[in-house]
C-alpha positions as CSV (number, residue, x, y, z in Angstrom):
1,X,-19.9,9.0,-6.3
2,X,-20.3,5.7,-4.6
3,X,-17.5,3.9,-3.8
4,X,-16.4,0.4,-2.3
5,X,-13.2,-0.3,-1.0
6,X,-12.1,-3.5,-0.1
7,X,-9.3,-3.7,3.3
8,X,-11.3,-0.5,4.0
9,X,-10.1,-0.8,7.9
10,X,-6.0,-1.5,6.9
11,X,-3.5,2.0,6.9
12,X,-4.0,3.2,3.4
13,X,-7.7,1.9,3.3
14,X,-8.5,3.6,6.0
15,X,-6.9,6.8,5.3
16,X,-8.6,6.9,2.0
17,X,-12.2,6.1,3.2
18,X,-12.0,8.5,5.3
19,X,-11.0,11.1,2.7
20,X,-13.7,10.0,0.4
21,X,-16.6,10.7,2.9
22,X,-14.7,14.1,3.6
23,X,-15.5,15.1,0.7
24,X,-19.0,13.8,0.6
25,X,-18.8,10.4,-1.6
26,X,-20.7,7.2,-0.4
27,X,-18.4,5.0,0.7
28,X,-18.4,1.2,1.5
29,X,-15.8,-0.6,3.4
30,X,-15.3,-4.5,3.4
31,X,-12.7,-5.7,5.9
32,X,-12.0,-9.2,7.4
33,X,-10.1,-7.7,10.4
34,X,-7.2,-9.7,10.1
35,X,-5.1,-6.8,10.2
36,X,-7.2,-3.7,10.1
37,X,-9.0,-1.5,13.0
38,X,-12.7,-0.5,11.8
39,X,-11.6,2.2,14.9
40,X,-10.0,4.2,12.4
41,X,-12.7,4.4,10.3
42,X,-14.5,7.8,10.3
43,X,-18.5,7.7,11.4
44,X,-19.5,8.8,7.6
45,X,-17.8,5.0,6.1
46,X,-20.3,2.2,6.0
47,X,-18.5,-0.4,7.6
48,X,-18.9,-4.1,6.7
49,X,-16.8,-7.0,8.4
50,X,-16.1,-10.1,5.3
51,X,-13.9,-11.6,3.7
52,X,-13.3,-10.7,-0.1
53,X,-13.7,-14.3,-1.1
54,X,-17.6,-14.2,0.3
55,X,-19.5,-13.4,-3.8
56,X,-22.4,-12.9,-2.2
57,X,-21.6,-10.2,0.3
58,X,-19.8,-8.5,-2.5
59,X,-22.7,-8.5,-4.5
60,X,-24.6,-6.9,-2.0
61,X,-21.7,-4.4,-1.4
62,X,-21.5,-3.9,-5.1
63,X,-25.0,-2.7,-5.7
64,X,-25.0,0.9,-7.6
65,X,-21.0,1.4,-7.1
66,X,-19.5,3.6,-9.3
67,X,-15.7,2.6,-8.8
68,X,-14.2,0.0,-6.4
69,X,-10.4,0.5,-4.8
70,X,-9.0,-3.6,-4.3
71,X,-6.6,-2.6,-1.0
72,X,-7.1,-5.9,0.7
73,X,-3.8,-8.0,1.1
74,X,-2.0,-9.7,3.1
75,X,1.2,-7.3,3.0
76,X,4.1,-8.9,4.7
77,X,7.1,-9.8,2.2
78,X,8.9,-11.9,5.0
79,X,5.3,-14.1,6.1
80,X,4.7,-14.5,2.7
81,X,7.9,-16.7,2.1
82,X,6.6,-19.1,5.2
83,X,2.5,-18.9,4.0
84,X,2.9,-18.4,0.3
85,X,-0.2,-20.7,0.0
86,X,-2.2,-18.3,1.9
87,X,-0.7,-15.1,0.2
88,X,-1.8,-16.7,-3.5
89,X,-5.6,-17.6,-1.5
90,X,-6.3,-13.8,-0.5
91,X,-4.1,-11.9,-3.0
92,X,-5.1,-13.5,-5.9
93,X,-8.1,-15.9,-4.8
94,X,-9.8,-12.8,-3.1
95,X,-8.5,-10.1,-6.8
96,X,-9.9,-13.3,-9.3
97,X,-13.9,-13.3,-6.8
98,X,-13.7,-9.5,-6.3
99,X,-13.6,-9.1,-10.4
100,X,-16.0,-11.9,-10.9
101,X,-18.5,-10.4,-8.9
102,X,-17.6,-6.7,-10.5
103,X,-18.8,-8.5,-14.2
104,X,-21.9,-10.2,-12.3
105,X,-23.1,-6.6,-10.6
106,X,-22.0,-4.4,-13.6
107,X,-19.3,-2.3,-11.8
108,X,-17.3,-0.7,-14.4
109,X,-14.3,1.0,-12.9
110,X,-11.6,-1.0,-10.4
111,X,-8.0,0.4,-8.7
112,X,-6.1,-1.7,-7.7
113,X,-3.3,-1.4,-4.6
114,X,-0.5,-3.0,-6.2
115,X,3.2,-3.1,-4.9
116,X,6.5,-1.8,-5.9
117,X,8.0,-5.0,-4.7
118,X,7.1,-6.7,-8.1
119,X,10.2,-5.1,-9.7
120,X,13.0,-6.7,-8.0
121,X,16.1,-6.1,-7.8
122,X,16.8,-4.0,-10.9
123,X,19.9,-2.4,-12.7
124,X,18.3,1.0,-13.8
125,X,17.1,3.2,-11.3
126,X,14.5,4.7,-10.9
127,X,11.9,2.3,-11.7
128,X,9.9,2.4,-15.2
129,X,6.4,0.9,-15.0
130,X,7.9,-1.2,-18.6
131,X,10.6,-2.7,-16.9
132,X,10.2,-6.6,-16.8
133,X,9.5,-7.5,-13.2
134,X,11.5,-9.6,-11.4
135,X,9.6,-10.5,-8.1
136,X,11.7,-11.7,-5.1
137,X,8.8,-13.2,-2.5
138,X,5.6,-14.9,-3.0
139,X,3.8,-11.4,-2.1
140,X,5.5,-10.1,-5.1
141,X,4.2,-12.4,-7.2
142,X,0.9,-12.8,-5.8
143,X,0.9,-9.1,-6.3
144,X,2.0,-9.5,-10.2
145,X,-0.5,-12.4,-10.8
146,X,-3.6,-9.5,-9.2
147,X,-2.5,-6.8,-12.0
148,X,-2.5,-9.6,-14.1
149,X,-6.1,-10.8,-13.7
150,X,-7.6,-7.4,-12.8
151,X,-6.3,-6.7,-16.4
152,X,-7.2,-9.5,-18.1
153,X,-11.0,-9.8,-16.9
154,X,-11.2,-6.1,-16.9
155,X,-10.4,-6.3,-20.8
156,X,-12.9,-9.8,-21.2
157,X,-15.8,-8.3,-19.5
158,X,-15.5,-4.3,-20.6
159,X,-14.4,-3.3,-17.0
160,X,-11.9,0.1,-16.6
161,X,-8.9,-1.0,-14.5
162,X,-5.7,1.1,-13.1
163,X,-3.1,-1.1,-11.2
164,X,-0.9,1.4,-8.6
165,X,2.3,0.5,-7.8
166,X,2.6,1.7,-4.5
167,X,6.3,1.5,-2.6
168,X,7.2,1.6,0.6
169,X,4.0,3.8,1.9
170,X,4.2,4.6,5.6
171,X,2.5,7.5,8.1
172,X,-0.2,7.7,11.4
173,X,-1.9,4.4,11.9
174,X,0.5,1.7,10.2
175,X,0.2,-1.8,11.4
176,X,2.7,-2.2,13.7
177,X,3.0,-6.5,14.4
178,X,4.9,-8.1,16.7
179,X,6.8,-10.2,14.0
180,X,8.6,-8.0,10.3
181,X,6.9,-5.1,11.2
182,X,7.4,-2.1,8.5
183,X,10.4,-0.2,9.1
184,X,9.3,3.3,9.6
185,X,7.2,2.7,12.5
186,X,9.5,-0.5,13.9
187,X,12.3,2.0,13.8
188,X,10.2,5.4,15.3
189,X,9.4,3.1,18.1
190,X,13.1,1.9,19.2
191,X,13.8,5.5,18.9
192,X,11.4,6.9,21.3
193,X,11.5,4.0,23.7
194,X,15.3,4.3,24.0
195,X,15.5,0.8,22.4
196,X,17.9,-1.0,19.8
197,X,17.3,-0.2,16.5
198,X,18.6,-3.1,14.1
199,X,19.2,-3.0,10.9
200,X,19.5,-5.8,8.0
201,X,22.6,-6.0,6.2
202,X,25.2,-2.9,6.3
203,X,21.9,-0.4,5.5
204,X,22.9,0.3,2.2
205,X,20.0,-0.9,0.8
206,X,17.8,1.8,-0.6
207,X,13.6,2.2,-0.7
208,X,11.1,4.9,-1.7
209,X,9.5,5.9,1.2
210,X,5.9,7.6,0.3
211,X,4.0,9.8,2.9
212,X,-0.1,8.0,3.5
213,X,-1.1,11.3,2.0
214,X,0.4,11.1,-1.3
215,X,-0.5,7.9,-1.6
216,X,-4.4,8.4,-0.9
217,X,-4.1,12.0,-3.2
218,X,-3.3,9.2,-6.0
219,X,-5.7,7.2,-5.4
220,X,-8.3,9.0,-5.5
221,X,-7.1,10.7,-8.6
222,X,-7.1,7.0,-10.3
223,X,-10.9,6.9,-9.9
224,X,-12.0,9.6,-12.1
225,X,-8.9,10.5,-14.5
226,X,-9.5,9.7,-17.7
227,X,-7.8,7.6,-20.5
228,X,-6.2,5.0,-17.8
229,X,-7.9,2.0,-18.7
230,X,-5.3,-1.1,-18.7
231,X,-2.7,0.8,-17.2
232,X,-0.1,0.3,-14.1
233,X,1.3,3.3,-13.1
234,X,3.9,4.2,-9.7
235,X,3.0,6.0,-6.9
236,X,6.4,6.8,-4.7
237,X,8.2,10.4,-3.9
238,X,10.8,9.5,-6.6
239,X,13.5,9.7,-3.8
240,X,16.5,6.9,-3.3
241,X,16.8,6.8,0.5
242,X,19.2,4.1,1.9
243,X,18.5,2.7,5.1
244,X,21.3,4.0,7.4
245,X,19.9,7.5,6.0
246,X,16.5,6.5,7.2
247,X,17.7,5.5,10.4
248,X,19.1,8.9,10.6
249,X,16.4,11.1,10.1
250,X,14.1,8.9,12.8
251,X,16.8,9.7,15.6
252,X,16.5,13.1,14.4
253,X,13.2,13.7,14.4
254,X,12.6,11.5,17.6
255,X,15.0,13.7,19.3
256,X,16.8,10.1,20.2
257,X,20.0,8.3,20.8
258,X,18.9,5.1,21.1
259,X,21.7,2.3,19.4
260,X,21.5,1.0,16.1
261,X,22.9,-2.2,15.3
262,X,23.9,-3.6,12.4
263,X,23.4,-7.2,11.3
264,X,25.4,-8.2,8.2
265,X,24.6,-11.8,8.7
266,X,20.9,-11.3,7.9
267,X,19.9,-10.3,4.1
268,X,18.9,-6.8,3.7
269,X,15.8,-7.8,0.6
270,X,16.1,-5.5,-2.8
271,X,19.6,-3.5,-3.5
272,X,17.6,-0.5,-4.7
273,X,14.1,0.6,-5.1
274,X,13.2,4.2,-6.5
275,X,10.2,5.3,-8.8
276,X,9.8,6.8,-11.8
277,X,7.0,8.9,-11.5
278,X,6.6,10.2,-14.9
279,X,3.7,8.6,-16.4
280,X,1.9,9.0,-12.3
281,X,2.4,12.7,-13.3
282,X,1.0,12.8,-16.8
283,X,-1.6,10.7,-16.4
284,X,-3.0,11.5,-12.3
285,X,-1.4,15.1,-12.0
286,X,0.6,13.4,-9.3
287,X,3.3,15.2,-7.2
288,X,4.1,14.4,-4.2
289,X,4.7,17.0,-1.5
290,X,5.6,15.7,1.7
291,X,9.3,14.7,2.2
292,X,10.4,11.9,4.2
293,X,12.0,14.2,7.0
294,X,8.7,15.9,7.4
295,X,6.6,12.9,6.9
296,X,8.3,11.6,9.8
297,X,7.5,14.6,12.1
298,X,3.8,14.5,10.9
299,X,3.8,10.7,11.8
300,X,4.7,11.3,15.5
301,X,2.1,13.8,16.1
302,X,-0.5,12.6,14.6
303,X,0.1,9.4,15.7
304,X,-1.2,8.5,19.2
305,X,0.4,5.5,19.7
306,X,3.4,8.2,19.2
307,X,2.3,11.0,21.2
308,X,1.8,8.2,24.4
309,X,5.4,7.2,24.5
């Protein structure tokens, strides 16, 4: 098949490009750099620097595709409460000219990387894909208003669309920023470099953490399963793991005993976050295999920025 994935240079993107021309599909990448490393990008990927909002390059990119993945984003939950202007021009500007140029070329399959942040802080756990969201940050809702339109336009203009509601995906080659990086590799990091590891709140808090792998074996499954048009599904391990639990199993499998500090004064985001992950099993075949304590392990080595430290 021929494939074009947009944030084709970014952690998941990457991942699943390169798994896609493993197994011998032509694939596309678009990437604006902002965030991503076209490094990671395996030689068999047809790389393209741009940004999502440039119609033209995506009707280049968009000639004779069978089935586009939308993974570019702008991803942080905390900068998207100071740049909410600039989450709603990339998140939903760049969803609203990637769909419009999908009608104009003909393209009739989209996946889009959605978030499990849309849900919000939520009385029933785990997380149904019919539970009324209840989005926290402007990423959440930029997020939202993406399935939204992908839905919407997909239905006006006869285009199949699946929205995946990823949580809190981690692995090898996550961004790691100077400012709110993600936690996983923020808190592997303290741990090997004898550092402080601080966490929000009392730690209580609790997040599904999803190994890169499952994530990208769902993803590719949403391009060719069939009878998924119109619909959002999870993609998480299905496992309630509280941060002071997390923080556990990274001194553990960094062989560390670095501190950990704990800052009630700071607010520690969502009470609970888990995924239901029955409708990701009926309708993708989805399990998913790797457990956070051994997700954790594979991250280290196969990380370099890891094996350095």
């Amino acid at each position: 098949m021929n494939f074009l994935i947009t944030g084709a240079a970014g952690f998941l993107g990457s991942s699943l490009a390169n798994q896609l021309a493993r197994e011998g599909h032509q694939v596309r990448g678009l990437d604006d750099l902002s965030t991503g490393d076209p490094q990671a990008l395996e030689p068999g990927v047809h790389f393209t620097r741009g940004d999502v909002n440039d119609r033209p390059k995506l009707w280049t990119l968009l000639q004779e595709v069978d089935c586009v993945y939308h993974l570019a984003a702008r991803v942080s939950v905390q900068e998207s409460l100071l740049y909410p202007r600039e989450y709603n021009a990339v998140n939903v500007g760049g969803t609203v000219s990637l769909m419009e140029a999908m009608r104009d070329v003909g393209v009739r399959r989209v996946v889009l990387a959605s978030s499990g942040a849309i849900y919000g802080d939520q009385e029933n756990q785990p997380l149904t894909e019919n539970i009324t969201p209840r989005p926290r940050s402007p990423y959440a809702v930029s997020k939202l208003a993406a399935e939204y339109y992908v839905r919407t336009i997909g239905t006006l203009w006869g285009i199949e669309t699946v929205c995946l509601r990823i949580f809190n995906a981690y692995g090898p080659g996550q961004h790691l920023p100077p400012s709110h990086p993600p936690v996983v590799p923020y808190f592997l990091r303290q741990a090997l470099r004898g550092g402080t590891l601080v966490v929000h709140s009392e730690g209580q808090q609790t997040r599904d953490y999803v190994y890169v792998e499952d994530v990208v074996a769902a993803m590719l499954a949403a391009a060719t399963a069939p009878n998924l048009n119109g619909l959002v599904i999870n993609v998480g391990s299905n496992t309630e793991t509280s941060v002071r639990a997390l923080v556990k199993l990274v001194l553990e499998a960094a062989g560390s005993q670095a501190n950990v500090v704990y800052n009630p004064q700071t607010e520690g985001g969502v009470a609970r976050m888990c995924a239901d992950l029955s409708l990701a099993g009926q309708k993708l075949n989805y399990k998913p295999f790797i457990s956070l304590a051994d997700g954790l392990h594979l991250t280290l080595a196969r990380d370099p920025r890891f094996k350095t430290t």
